[in-house]
Steps between C-alpha positions, in 0.01 A plus 500: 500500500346262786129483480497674889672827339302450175176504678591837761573687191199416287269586882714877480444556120109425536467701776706807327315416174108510683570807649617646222176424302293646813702808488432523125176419507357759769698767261439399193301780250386692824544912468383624876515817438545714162833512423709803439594490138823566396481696131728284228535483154358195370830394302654487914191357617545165229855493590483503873161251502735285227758471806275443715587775700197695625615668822157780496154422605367671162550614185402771262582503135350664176473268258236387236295200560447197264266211521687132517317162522301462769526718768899572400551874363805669407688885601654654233628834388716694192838342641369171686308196364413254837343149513396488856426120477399501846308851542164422532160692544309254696482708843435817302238349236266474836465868594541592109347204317473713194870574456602344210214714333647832626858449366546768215760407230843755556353657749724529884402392808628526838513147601536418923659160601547399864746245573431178628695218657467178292307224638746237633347190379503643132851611592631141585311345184630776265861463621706518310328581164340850661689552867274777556462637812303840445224554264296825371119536565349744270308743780363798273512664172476868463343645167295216415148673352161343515375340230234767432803748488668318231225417313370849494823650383511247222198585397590888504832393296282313201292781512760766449677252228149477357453879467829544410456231175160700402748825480761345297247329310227856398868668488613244210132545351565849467827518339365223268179687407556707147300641217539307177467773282837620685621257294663410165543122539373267814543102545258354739548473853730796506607599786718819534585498824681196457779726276780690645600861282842405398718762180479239168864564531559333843266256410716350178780546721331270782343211194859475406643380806193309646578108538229269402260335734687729794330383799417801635319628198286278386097491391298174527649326251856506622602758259708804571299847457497835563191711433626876415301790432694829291392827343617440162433608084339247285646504167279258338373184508578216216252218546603324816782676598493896625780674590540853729781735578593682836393912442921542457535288197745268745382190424250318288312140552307283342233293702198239449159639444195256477276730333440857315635803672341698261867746540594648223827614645644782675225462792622578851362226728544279805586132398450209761661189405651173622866377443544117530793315436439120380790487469449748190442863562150591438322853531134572510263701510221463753327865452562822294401814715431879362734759624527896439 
């Protein structure tokens, strides 16, 4: 190429170019009016702003809202996870400068975009690594609360978990509260509420099979346990060891006992005990209750 056609074509690609980057310019992030939204889902929303093909002045989705670095946030729902790089709050964060505060964990919001032609300049410096020509300005958000709403239904929630915990926890008083004299043979700390009424023949049945330190049955000290209560006949104790009998004469078993019963045998009562395995089978009992 001669330097005469060299130089006519560089004059007609500047002039092309700076008008270009006028037109851009004057355009660029302007909404004149509010824009009529077009409802979308937000998985169609990523893909379409992904191709770069934004053909609506706005947007509505329902999404939830997540905080990124700076100003940056993310749109997500159950079926779409999003990493709007280039979504940012910075218009909105001037009418709602409190925003970030507001956004509720799982909770859906109607989110508004309007869509905005890409400054030019940008556009030329981006090229090719982000040929962008539209972008999405956040406008509104519907079902953001104030931050005395949110606040004061937090409150009303620890409250309610609060009251809730003092119920469980007079209700667990009460079914551990018993008479002494009810009883034959107590350890300390007993609690009987922590027993569940299980047939001493169901029980063996159960100690037989149960695999040692099973994870999902295990006390404090990685042990596998089961605490059983049972309406059984004590047939005597020998030092130690006591043993009891279901009313039907089915089955008969010996457990631990770490002090006097006074049981003479043939006594109907309500043994609570524990059965660890360590990896040995032990039985014991924790208290010895009356019964008619």
């Amino acid at each position: 190429m001669n330097m005469k056609n060299f130089l006519s074509s560089l004059v007609i690609t500047t002039s092309l170019l700076t008008g270009f980057i006028f037109e851009g310019c004057a355009s660029s992030g302007k909404i004149p009016t509010e824009p009529e939204y077009e409802r979308i889902s937000l998985q169609d929303l990523i893909q379409n702003y992904e191709l770069d093909y934004l053909k609506s002045s706005g947007y509505e989705v329902s999404a939830m809202i997540q905080k990124d670095f700076g100003n940056k946030f993310y749109l997500y729902d159950n079926n779409t996870a999003s990493t709007f790089k280039n979504f940012s709050a910075d218009d909105f964060l001037s009418s709602c400068p409190d925003f970030y505060e507001r956004i509720e964990e799982n909770r859906e919001y109607d989110v508004y975009f309007a869509t905005v032609k890409n400054n030019a300049v940008l556009y030329l410096l981006n090229s090719p690594n982000d040929p962008r020509l539209y972008e999405l300005k956040l406008i509104k958000i519907d079902g953001l609360r104030t931050i005395e709403e949110i606040k004061a239904e937090k409150q009303a929630k620890e409250e309610e978990a609060r009251k809730k915990w003092l119920e469980k926890e007079k209700a667990y008083e009460e079914a551990n509260r018993y008479d002494a004299k009810d009883f034959y043979f107590l350890t300390e700390n007993f609690k009987p509420a922590a027993y569940a009424e299980k047939d001493l023949f169901d029980a063996v049945s159960i100690a037989d099979k149960m695999p040692w330190k099973n994870p999902d049955e295990i006390d404090w000290f990685g042990v596998s346990t089961k605490l059983y209560f049972s309406d059984v006949i004590c047939t005597g104790q020998n030092g130690k060891y006591i043993e009891f009998r279901t009313d039907d004469n089915a089955i008969h078993k010996i457990m631990k006992i770490s002090g006097r019963s006074g049981l003479k045998g043939s006594e109907k009562v309500r043994v609570y005990y524990r059965i660890s395995k360590e990896p040995l089978l032990e039985w014991n009992v924790k208290a010895i209750k009356k019964r008619q």
